[in-house]
Z-matrix of the N, CA and C atoms (Angstrom, degrees):
N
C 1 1.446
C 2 1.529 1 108.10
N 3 1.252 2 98.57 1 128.68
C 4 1.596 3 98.50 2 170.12
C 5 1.395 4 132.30 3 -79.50
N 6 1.784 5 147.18 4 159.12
C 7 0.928 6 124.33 5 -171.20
C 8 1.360 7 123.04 6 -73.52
N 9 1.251 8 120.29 7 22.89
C 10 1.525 9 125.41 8 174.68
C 11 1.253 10 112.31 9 -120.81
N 12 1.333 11 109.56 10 19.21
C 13 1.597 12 105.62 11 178.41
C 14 1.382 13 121.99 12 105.37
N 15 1.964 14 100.88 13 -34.51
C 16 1.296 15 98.73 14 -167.61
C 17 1.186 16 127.65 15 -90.87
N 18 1.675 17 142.76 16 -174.11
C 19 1.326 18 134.19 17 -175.14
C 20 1.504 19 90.60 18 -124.99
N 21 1.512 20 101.18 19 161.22
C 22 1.447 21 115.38 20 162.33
C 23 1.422 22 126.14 21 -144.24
N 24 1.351 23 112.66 22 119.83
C 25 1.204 24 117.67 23 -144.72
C 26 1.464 25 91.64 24 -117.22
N 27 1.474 26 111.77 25 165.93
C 28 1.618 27 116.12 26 -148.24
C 29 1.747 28 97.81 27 -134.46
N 30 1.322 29 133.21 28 120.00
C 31 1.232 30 132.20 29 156.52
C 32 1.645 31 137.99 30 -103.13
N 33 0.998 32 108.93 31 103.11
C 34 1.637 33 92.93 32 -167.85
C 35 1.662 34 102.82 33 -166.86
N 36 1.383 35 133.38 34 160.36
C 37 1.154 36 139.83 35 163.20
C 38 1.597 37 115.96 36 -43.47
N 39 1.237 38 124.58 37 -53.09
C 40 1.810 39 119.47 38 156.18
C 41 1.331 40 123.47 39 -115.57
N 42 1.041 41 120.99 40 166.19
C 43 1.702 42 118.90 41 -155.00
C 44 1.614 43 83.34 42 -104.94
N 45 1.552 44 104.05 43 145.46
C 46 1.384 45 118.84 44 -174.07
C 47 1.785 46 93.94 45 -80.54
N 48 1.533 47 99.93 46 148.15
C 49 1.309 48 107.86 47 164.87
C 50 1.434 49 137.09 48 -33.60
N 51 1.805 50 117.70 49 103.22
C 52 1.394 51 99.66 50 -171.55
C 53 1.691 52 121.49 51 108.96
N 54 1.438 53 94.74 52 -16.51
C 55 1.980 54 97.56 53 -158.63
C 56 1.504 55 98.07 54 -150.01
N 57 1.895 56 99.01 55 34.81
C 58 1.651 57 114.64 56 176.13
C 59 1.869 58 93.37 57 -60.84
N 60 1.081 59 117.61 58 -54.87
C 61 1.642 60 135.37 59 -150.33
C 62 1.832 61 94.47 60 -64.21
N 63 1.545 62 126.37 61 -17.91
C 64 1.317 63 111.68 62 -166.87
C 65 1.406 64 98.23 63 -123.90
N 66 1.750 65 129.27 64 24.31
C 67 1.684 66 120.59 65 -147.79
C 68 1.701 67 87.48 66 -124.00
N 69 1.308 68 110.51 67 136.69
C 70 1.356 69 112.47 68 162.62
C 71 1.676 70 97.04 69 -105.43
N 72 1.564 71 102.58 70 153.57
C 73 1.522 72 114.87 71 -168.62
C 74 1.647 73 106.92 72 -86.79
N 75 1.125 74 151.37 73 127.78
C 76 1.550 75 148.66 74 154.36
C 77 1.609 76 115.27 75 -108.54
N 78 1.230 77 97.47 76 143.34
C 79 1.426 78 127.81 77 -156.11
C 80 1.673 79 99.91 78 -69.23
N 81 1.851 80 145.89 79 98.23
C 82 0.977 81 118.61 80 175.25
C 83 1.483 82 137.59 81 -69.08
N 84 1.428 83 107.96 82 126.08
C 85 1.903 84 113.40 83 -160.70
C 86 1.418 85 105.87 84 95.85
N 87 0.768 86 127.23 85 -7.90
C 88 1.846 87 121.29 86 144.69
C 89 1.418 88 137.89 87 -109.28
N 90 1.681 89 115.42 88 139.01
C 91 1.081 90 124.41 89 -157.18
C 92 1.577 91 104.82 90 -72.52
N 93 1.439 92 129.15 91 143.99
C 94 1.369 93 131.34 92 168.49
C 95 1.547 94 118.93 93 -126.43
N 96 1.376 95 108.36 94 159.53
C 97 1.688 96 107.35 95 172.00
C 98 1.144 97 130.05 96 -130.99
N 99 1.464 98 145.70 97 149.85
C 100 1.447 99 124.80 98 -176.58
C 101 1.301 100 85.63 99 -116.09
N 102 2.133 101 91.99 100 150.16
C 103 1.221 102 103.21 101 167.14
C 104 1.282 103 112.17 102 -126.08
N 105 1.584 104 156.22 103 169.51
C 106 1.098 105 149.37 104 -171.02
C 107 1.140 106 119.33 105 -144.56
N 108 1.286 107 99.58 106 104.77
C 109 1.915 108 116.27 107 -170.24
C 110 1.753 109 116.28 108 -103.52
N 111 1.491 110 99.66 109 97.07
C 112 1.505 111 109.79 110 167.77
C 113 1.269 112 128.50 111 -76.22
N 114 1.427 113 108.72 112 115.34
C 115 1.566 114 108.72 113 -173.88
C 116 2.093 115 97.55 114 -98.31
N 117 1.349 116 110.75 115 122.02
C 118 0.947 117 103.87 116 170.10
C 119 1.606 118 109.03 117 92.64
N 120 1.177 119 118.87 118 20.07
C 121 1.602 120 114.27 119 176.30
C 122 1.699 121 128.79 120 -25.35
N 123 0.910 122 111.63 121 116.37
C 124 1.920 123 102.78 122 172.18
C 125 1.696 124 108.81 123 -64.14
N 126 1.339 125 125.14 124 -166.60
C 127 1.189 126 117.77 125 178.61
C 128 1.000 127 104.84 126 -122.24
N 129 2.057 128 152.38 127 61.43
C 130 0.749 129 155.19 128 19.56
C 131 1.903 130 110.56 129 50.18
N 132 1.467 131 101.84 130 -70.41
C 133 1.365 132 125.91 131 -148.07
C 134 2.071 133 86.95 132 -84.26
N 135 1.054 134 125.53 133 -36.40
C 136 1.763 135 124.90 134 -173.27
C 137 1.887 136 88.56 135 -115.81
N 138 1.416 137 135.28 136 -2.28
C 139 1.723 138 104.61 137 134.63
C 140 1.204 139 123.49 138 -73.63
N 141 1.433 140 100.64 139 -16.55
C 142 2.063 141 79.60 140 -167.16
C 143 1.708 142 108.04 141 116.48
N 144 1.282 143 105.62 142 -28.74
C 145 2.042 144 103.84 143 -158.58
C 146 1.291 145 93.49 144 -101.68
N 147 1.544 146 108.60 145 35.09
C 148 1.604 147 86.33 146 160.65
C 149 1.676 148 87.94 147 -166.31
N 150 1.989 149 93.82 148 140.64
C 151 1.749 150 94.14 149 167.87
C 152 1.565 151 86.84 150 -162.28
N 153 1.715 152 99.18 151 170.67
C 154 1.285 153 105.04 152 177.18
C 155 1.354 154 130.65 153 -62.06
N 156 1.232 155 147.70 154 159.02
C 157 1.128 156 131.76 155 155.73
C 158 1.613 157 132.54 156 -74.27
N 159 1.387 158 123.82 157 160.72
C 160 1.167 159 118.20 158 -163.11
C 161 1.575 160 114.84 159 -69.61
N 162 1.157 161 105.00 160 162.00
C 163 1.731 162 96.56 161 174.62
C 164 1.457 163 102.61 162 -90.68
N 165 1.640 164 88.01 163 159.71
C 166 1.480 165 99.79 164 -166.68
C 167 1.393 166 109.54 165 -132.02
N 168 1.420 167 118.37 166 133.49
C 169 1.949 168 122.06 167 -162.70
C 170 1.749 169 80.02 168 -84.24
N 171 1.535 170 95.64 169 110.63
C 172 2.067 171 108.82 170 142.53
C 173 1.462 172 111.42 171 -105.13
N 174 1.834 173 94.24 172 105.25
C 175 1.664 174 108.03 173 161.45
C 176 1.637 175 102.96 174 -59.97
C-alpha cells in the first residue's frame, strides 16, 4: 500500500524486482483483460464521482 492509500499492482510475464507480492502473471503473445469487481460499492461508486484510474504501461 502506498502512502496515499493507493495500491500498485504489477502485470507482466515476471514480476519486477521486489513487487513479487502485488504482480499478476500474463501469458507472453497473448492478449489479456482486467476486470474490476466491487464487492460492497460506496455511493460515490452509483453517483458517478468516482472510478478507477487508468492503467498505466511502467517500462
Amino acid at each position: 500500500m502506498n502512502a496515499d492509500g493507493s495500491v500498485d499492482v504489477w502485470f507482466g510475464p515476471k514480476a519486477p524486482a521486489g513487487k513479487e507480492s502485488n504482480w499478476v502473471q500474463t501469458i507472453p503473445g497473448k492478449a489479456w483483460f482486467m476486470i474490476l469487481r466491487l464487492y460492497g460499492p460506496l455511493e460515490p461508486w452509483f453517483a458517478k464521482t468516482w472510478r478507477p484510474d487508468d492503467i498505466e504501461h511502467m517500462p
